[in-house]
gemmi code that builds the backbone of each chain (N, CA, C; Angstrom):
import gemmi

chains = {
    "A": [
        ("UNK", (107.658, 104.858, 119.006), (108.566, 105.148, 117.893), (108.228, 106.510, 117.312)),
        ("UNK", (108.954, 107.599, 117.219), (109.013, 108.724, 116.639), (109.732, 108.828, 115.654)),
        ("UNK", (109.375, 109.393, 114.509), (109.645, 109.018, 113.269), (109.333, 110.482, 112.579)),
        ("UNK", (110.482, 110.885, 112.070), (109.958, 112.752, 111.393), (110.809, 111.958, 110.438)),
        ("UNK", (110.005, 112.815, 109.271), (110.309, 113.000, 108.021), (110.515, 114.230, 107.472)),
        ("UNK", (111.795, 113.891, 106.603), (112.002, 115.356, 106.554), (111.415, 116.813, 107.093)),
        ("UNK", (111.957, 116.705, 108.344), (111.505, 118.015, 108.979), (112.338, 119.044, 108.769)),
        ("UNK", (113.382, 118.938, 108.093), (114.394, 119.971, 107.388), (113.586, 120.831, 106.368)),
        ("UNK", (112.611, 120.261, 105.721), (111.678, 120.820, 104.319), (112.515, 120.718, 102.850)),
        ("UNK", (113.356, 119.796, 103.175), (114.183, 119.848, 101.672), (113.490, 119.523, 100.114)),
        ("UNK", (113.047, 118.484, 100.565), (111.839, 118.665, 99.609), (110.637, 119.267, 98.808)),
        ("UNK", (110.008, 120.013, 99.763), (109.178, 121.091, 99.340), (109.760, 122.232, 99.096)),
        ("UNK", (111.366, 122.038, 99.930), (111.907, 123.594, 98.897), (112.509, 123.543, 97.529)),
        ("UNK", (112.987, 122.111, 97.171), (113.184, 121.755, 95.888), (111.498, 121.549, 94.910)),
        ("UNK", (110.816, 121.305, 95.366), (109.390, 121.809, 94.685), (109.177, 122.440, 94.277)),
        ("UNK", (108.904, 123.819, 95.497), (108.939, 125.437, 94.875), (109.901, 125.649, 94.212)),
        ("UNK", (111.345, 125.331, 94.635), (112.764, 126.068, 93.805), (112.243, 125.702, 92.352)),
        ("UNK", (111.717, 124.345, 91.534), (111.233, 124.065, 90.563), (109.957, 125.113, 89.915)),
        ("UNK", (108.775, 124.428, 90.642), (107.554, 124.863, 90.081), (107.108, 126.648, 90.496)),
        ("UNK", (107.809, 127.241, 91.337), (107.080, 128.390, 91.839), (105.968, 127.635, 93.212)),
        ("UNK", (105.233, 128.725, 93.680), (104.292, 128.380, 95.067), (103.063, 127.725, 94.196)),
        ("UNK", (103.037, 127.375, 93.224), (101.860, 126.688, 93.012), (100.255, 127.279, 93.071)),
        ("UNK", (100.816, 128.324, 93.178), (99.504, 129.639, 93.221), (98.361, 129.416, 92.385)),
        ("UNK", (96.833, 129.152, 92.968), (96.009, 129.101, 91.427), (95.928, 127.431, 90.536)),
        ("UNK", (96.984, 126.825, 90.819), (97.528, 125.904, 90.030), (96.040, 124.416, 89.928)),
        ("UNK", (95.929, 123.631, 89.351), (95.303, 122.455, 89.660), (96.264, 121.354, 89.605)),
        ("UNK", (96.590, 120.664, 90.375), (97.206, 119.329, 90.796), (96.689, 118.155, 90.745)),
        ("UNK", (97.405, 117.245, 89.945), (97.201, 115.565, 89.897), (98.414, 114.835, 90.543)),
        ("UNK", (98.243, 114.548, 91.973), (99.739, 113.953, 92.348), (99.207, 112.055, 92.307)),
        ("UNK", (99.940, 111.518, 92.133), (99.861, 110.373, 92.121), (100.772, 109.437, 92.891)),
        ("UNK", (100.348, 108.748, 94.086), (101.123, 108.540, 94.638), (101.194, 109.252, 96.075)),
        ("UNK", (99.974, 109.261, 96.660), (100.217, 110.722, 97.457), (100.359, 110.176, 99.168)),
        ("UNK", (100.714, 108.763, 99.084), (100.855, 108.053, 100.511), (99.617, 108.700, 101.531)),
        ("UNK", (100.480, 109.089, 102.799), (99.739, 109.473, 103.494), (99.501, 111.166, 103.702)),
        ("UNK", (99.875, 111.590, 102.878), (99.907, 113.319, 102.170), (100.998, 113.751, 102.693)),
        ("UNK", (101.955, 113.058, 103.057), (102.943, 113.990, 103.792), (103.819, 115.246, 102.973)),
        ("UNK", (103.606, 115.131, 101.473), (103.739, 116.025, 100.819), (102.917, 116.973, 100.493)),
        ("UNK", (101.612, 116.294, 99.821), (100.566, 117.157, 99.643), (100.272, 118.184, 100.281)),
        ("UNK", (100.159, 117.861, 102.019), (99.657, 119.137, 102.798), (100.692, 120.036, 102.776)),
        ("UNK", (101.678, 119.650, 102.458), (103.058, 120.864, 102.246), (102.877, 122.176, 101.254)),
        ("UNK", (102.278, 121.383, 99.930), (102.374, 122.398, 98.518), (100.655, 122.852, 98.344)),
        ("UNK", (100.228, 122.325, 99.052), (98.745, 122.298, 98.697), (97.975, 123.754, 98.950)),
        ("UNK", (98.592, 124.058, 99.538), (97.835, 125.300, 100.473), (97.501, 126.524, 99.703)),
        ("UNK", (98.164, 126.682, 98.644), (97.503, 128.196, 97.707), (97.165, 127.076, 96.400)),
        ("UNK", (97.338, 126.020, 96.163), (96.839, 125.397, 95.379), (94.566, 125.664, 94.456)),
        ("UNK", (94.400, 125.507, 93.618), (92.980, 125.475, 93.445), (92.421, 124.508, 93.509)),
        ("UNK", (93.052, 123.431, 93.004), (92.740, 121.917, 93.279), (93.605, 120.977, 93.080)),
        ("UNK", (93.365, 119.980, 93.963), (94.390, 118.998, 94.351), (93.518, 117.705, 94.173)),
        ("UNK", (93.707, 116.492, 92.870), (93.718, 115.527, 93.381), (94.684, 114.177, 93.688)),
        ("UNK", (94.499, 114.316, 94.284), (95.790, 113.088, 95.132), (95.229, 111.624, 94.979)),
        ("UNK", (95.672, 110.685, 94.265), (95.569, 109.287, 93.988), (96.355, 108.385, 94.717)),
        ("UNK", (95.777, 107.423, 95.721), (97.158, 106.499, 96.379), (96.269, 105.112, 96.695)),
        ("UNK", (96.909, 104.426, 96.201), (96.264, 102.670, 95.771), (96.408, 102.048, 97.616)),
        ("UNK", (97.309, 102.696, 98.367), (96.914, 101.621, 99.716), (96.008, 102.526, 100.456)),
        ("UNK", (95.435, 101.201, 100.987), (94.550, 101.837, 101.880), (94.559, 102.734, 103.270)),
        ("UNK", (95.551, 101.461, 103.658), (96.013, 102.620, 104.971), (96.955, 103.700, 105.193)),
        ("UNK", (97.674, 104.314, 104.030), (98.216, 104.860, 103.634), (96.873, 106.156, 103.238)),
        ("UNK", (96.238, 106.138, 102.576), (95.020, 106.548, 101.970), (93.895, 107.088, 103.226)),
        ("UNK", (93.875, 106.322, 104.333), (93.085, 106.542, 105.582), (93.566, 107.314, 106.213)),
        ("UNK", (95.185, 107.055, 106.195), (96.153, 108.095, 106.963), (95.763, 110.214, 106.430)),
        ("UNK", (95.978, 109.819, 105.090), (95.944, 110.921, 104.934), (94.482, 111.786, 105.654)),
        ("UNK", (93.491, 110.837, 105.157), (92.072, 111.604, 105.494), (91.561, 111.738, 106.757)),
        ("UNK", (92.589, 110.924, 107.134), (92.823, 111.267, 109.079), (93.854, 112.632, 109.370)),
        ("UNK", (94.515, 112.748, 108.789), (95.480, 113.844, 108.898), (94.850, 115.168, 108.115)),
        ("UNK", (93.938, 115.367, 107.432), (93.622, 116.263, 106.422), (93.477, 117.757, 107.854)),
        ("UNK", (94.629, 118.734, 107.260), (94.350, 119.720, 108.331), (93.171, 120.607, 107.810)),
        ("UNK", (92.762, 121.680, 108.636), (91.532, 122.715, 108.451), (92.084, 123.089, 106.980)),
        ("UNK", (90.853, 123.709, 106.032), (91.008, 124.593, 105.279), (91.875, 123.999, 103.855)),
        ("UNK", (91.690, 122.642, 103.964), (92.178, 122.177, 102.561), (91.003, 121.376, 101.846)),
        ("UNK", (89.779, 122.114, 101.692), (88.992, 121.651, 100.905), (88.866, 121.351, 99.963)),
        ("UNK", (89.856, 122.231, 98.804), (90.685, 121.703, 97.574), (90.807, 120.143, 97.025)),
        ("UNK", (91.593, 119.897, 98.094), (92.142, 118.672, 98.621), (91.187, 117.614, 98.263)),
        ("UNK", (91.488, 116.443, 96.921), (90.669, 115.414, 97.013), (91.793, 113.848, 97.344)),
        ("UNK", (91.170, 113.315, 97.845), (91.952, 112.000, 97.731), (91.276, 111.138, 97.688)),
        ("UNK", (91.882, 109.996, 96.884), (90.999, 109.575, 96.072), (92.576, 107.837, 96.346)),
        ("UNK", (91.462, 106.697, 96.894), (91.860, 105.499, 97.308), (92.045, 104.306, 95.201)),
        ("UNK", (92.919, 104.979, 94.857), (92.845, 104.340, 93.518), (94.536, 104.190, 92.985)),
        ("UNK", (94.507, 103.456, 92.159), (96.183, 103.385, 91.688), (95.674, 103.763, 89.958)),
        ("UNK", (96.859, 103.823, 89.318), (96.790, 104.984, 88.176), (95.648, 104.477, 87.227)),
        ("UNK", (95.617, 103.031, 87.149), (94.908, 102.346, 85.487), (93.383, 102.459, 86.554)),
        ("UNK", (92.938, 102.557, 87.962), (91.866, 102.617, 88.276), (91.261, 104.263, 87.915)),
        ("UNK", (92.295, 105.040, 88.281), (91.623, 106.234, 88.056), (91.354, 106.937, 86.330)),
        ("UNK", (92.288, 106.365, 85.463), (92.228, 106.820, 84.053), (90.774, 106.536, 83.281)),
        ("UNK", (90.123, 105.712, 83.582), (88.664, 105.432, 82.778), (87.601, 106.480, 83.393)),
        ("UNK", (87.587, 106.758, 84.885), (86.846, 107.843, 85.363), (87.323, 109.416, 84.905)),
        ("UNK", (88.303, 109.400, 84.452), (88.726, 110.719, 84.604), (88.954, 111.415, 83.129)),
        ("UNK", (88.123, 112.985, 83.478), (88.377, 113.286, 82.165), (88.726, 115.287, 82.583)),
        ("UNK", (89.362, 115.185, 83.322), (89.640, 116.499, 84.145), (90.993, 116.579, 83.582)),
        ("UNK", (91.363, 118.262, 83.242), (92.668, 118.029, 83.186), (93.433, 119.242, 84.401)),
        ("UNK", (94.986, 119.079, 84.285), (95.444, 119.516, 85.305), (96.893, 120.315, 84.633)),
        ("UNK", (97.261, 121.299, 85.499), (98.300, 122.089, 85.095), (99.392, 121.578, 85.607)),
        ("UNK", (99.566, 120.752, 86.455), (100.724, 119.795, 86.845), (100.196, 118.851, 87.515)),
        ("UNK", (101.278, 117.624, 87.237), (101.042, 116.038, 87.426), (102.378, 115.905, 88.641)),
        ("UNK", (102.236, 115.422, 89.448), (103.134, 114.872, 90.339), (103.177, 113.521, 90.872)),
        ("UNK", (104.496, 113.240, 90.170), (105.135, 111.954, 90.617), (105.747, 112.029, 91.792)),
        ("UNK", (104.975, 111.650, 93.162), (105.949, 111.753, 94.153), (106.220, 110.499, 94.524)),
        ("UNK", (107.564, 109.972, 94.096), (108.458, 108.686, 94.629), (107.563, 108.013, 94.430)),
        ("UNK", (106.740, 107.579, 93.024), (106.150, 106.507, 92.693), (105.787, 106.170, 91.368)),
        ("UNK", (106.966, 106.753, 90.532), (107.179, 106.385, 88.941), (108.051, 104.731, 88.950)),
    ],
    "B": [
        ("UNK", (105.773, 101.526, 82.984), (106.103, 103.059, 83.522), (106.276, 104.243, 82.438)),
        ("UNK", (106.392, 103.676, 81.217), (106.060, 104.512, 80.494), (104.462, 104.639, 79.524)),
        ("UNK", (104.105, 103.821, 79.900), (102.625, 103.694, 79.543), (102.129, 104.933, 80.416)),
        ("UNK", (102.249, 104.763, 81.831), (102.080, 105.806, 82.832), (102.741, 107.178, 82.298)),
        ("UNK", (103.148, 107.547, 81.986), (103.727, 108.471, 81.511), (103.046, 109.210, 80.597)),
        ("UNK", (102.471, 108.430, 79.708), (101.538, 109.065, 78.012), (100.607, 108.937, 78.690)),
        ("UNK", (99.747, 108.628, 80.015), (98.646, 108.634, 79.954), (98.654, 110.206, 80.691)),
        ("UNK", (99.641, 110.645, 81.435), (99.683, 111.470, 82.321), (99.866, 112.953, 81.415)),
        ("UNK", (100.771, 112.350, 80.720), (100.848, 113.452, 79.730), (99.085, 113.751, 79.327)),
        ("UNK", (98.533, 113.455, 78.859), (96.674, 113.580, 78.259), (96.331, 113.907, 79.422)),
        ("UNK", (96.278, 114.042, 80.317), (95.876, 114.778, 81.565), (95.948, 115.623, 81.844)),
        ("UNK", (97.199, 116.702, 81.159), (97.456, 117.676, 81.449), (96.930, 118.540, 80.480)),
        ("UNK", (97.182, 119.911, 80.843), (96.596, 121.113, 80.290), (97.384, 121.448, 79.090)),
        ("UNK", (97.289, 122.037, 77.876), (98.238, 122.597, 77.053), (99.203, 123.148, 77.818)),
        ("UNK", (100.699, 122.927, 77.872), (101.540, 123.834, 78.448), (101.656, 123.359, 79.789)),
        ("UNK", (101.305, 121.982, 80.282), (101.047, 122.015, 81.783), (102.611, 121.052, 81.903)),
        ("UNK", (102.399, 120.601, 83.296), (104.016, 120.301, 83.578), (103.825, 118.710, 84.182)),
        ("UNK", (105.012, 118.466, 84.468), (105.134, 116.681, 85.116), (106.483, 117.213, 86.184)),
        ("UNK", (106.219, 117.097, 87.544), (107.206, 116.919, 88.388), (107.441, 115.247, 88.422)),
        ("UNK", (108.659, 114.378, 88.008), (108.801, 113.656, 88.879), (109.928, 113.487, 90.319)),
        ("UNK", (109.514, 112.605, 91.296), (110.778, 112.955, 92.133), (110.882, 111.444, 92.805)),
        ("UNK", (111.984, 111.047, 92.535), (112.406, 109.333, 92.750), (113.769, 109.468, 93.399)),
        ("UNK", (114.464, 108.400, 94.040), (115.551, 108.444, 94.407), (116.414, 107.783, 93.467)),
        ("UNK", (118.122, 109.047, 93.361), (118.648, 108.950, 92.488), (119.431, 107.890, 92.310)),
        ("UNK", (119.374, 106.765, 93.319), (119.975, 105.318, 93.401), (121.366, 104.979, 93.927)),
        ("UNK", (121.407, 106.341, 94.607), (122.782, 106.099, 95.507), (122.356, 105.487, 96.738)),
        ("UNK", (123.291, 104.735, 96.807), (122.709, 103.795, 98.513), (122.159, 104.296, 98.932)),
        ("UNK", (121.695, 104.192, 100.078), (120.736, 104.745, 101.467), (121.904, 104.923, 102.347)),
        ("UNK", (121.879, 105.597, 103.421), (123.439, 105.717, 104.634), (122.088, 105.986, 105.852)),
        ("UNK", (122.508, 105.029, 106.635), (122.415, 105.273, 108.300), (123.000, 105.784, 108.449)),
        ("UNK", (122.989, 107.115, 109.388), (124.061, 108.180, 109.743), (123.495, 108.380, 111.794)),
        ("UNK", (124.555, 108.958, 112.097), (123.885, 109.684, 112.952), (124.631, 110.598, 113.651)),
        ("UNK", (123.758, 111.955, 113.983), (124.363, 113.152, 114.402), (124.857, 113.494, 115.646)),
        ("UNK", (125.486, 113.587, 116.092), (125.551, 114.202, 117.594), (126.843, 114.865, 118.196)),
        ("UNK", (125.681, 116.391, 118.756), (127.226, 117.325, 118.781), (128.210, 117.744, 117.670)),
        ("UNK", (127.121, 117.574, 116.855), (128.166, 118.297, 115.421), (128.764, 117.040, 114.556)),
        ("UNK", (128.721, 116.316, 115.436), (129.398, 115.319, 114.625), (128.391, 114.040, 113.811)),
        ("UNK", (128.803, 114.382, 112.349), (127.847, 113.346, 111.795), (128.819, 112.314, 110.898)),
        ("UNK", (128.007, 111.159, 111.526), (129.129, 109.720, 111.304), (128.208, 108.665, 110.558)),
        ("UNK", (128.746, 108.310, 109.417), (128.415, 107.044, 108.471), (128.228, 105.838, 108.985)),
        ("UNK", (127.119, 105.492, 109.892), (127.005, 103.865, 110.006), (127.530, 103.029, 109.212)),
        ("UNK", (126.353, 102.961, 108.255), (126.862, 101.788, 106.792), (125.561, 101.911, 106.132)),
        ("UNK", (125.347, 101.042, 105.476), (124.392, 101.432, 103.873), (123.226, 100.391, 103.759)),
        ("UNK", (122.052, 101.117, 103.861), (120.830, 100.081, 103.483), (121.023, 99.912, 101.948)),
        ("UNK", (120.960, 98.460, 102.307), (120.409, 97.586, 100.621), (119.008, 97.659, 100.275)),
        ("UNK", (118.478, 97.374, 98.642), (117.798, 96.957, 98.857), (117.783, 95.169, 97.882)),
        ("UNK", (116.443, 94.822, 98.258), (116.558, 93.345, 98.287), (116.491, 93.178, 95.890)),
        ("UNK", (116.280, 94.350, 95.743), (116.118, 94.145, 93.849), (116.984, 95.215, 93.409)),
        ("UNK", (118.289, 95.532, 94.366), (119.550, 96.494, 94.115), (119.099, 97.567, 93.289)),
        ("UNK", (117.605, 98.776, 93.805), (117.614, 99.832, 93.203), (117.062, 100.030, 91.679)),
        ("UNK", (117.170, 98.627, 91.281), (116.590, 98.234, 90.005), (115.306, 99.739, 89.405)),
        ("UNK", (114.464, 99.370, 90.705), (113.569, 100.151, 90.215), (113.560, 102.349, 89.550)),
        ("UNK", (114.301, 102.337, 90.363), (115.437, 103.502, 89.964), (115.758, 104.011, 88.539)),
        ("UNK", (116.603, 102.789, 88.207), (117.200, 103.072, 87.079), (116.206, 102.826, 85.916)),
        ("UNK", (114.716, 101.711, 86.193), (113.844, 101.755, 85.425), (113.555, 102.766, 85.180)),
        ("UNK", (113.028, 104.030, 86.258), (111.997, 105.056, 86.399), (112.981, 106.411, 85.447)),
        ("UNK", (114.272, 106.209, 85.663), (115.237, 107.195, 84.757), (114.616, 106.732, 83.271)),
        ("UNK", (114.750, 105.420, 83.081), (114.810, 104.839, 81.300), (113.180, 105.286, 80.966)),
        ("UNK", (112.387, 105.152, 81.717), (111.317, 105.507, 81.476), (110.948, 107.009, 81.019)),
        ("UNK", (111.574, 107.984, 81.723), (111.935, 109.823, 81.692), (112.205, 109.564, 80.022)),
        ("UNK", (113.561, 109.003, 79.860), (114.433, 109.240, 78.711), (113.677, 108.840, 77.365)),
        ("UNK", (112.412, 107.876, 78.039), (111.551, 107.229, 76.363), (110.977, 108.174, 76.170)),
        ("UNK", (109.999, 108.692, 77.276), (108.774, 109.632, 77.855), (109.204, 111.202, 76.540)),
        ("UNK", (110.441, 111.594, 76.739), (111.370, 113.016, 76.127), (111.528, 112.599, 74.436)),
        ("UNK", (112.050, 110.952, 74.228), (112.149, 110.186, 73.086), (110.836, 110.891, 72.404)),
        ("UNK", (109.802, 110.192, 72.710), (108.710, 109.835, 72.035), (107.741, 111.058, 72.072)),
        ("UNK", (108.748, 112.122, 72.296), (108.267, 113.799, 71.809), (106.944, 114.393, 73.043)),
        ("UNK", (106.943, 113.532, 74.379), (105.591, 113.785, 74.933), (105.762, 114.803, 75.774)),
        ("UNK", (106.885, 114.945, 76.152), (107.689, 115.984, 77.391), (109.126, 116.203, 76.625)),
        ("UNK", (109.518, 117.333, 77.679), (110.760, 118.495, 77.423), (111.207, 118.002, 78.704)),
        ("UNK", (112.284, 117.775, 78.852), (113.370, 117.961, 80.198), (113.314, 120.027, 80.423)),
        ("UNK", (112.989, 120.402, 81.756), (112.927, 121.915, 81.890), (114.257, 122.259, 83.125)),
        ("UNK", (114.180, 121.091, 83.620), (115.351, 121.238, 84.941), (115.444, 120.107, 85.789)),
        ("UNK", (116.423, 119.606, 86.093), (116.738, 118.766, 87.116), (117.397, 118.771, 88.399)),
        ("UNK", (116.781, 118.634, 89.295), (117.883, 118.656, 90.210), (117.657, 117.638, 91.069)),
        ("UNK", (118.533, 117.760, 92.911), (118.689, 117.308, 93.417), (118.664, 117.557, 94.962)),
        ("UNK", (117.956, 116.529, 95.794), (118.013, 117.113, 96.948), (118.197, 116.016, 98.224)),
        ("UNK", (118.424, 116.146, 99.198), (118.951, 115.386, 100.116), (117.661, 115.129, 101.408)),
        ("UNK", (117.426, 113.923, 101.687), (116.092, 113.342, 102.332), (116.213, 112.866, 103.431)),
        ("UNK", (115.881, 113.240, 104.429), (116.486, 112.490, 105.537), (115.020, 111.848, 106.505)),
        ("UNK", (114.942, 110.830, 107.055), (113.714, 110.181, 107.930), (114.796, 110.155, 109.493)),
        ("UNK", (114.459, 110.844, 110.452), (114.866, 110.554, 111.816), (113.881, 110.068, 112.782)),
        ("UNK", (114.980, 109.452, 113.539), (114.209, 108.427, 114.751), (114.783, 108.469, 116.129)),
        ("UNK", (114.456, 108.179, 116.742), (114.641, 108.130, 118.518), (115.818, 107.453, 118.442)),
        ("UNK", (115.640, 105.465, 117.850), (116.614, 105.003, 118.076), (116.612, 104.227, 116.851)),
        ("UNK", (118.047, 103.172, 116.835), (118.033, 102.699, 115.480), (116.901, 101.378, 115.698)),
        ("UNK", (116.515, 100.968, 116.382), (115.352, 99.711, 116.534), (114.039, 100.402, 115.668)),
        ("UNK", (113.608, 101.738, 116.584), (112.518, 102.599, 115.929), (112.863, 102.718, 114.212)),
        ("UNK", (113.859, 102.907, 114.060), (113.895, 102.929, 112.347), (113.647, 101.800, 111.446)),
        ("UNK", (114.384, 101.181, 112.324), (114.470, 99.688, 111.769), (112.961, 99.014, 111.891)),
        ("UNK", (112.146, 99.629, 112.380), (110.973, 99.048, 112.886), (109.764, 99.775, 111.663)),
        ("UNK", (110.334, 101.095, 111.674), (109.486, 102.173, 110.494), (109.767, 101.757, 109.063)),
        ("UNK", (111.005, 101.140, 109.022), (111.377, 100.671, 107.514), (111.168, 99.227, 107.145)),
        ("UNK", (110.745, 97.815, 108.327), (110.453, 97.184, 108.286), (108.769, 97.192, 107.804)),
        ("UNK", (107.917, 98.655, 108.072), (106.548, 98.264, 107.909), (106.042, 99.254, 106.358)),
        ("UNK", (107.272, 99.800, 106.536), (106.800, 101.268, 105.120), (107.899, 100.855, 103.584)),
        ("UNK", (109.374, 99.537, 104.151), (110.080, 99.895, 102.740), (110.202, 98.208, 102.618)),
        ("UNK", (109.571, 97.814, 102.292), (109.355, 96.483, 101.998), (110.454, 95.423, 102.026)),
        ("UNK", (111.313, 96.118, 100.760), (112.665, 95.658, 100.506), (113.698, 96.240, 100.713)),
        ("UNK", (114.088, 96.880, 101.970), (115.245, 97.019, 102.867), (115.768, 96.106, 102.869)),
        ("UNK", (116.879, 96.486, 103.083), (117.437, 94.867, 103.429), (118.416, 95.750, 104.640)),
        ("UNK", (118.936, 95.158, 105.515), (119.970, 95.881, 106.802), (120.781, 94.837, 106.703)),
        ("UNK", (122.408, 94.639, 106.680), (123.334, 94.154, 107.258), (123.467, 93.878, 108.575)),
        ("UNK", (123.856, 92.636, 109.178), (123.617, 92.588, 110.989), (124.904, 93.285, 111.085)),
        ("UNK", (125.846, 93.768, 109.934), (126.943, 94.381, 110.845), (126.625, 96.139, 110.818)),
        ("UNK", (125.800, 96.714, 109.875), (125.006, 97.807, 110.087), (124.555, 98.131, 111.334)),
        ("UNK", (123.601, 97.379, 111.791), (123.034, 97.022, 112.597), (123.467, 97.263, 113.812)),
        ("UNK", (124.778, 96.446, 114.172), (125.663, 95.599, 115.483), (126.614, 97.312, 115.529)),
        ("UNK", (126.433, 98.243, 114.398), (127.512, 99.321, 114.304), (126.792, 99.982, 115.181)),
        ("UNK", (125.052, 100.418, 114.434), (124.617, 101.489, 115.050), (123.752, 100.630, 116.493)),
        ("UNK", (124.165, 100.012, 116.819), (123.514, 99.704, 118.462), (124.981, 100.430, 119.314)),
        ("UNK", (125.868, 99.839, 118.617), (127.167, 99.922, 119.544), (127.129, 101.379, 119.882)),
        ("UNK", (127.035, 101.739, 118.530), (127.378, 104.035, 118.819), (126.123, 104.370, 120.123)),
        ("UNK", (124.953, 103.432, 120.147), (123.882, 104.058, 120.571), (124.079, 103.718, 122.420)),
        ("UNK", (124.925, 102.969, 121.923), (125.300, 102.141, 123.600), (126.537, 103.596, 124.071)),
        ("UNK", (127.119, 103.805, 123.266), (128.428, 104.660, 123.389), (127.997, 106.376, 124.195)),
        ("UNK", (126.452, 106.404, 123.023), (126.265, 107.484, 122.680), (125.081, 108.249, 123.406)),
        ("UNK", (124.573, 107.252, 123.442), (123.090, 107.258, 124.168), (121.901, 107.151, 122.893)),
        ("UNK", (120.667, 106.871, 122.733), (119.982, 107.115, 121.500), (119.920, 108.750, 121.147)),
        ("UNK", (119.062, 108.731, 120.096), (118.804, 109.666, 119.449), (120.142, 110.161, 118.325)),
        ("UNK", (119.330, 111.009, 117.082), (119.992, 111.635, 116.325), (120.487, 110.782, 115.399)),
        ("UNK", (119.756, 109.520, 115.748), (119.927, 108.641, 114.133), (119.422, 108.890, 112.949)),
        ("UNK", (120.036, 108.828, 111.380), (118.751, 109.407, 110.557), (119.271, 108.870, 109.184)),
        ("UNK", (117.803, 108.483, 108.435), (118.325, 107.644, 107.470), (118.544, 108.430, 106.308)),
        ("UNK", (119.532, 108.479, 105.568), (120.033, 109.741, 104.435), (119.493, 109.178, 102.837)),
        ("UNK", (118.410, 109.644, 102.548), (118.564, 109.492, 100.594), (118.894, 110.525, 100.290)),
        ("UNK", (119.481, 110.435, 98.775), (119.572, 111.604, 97.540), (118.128, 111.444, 96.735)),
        ("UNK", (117.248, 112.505, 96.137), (116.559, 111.965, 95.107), (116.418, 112.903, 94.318)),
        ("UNK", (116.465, 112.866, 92.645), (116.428, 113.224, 92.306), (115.215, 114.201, 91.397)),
        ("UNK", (114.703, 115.416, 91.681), (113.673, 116.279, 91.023), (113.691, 116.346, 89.376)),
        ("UNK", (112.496, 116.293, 88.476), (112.566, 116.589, 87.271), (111.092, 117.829, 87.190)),
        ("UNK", (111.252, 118.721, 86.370), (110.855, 119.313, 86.228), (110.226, 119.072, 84.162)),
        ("UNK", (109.268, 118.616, 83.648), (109.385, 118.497, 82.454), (108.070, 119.092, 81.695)),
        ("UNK", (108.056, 119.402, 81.264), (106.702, 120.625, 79.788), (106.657, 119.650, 79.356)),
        ("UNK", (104.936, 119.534, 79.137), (104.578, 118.391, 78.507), (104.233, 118.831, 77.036)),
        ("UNK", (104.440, 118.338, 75.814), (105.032, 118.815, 74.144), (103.606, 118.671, 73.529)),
    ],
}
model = gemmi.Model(1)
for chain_id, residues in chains.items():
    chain = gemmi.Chain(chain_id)
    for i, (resn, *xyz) in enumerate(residues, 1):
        res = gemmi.Residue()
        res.name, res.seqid = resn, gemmi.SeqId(i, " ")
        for name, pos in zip(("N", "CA", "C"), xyz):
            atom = gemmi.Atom()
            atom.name, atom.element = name, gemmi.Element(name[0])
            atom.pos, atom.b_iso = gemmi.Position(*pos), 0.0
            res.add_atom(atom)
        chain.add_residue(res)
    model.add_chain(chain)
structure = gemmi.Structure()
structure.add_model(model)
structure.setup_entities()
């Protein structure tokens, strides 16, 4: 089964068309499946942490993590797990398809 | 979901932002392309009719209410998941969208085109909608 997702990029160009390239930026996405977004916007990013409550969804990503996104945290938690640890703040929050 | 919301807001930086991006609750459309020509199967359900959707809007609208965020821009963009054949989709949305629901006459449509047509160039169509919002 072959299965592409948006390989058009409509999404990440409605991202940027929004936020700009995200240059510099620190990121809280929540919701971050198997990063199929993340590794999209992430790349001039300063830090990224990415929160996603399934597991194999969560494995996926850290199996997929390409070179050079060290930034990049992901983090196997859903929102009320991560709020008592966390006292970091961030210049944008992303809801991706999981408000 | 709006609890989620005020907490997210305190997370952020003075001046920092909230993308959300959900689908805007127009059906789902099986489509499929070929040779230029792109044709409307029929329409994934889902099994709690989108419900969750129109929560995640009412939730935005308290979120702006209750002075925590600014609406900065909205828009809209078009999502598509493609597959080999319609079984393969049906097989990707059986393990990733819980509450799909497919019509057997959906279904019985896009086998027939695929019998007609040969596979490929099936693809499942959302709208969803982008928010862009300054957190206050």
């Amino acid at each position: 089964m072959a299965i592409q997702i948006d390989p058009e990029g409509y999404e990440i160009r409605a991202l940027f068309d929004l936020c700009g390239d995200l240059v510099g930026k620190s990121v809280l996405e929540i919701g971050s499946g198997d990063g199929r977004l993340t590794w999209r916007y992430a790349g001039k990013t300063a830090r990224v942490v990415a929160i996603e409550p399934d597991e194999g969804k969560h494995a996926r990503a850290l199996a997929d993590r390409p070179r050079g996104f060290e930034q990049v945290e992901f983090l196997n938690l859903n929102l009320e797990s991560y709020a008592p640890q966390s006292t970091e703040r961030f210049d944008l929050a992303l809801l991706s398809w999981s408000l | 979901m709006v609890h989620a919301l005020e907490q997210i807001h305190a997370w952020l930086t003075p001046g920092g932002a909230l993308v959300d991006i959900h689908p805007n609750g127009e059906l789902v459309e099986f489509r499929h392309l070929q040779e230029g020509k792109d044709l409307l199967i029929g329409y994934m359900q889902e099994s709690d009719d989108y419900i969750e959707y129109r929560q995640a809007d009412e939730a935005i609208r308290e979120a702006v209410t209750n002075g925590w965020f600014g609406i900065v821009q909205t828009g809209e963009f078009e999502f598509r998941t493609w597959a080999d054949s319609f079984d393969g989709l049906k097989a990707f949305l059986d393990e990733n969208w819980s509450d799909a629901v497919i019509d057997d006459k959906v279904a019985a449509n896009a086998r027939k085109l695929e019998q007609e047509t040969g596979e490929g160039g099936i693809y499942l169509r959302e709208m969803a909608t982008i928010r862009l919002l300054r957190a206050l």
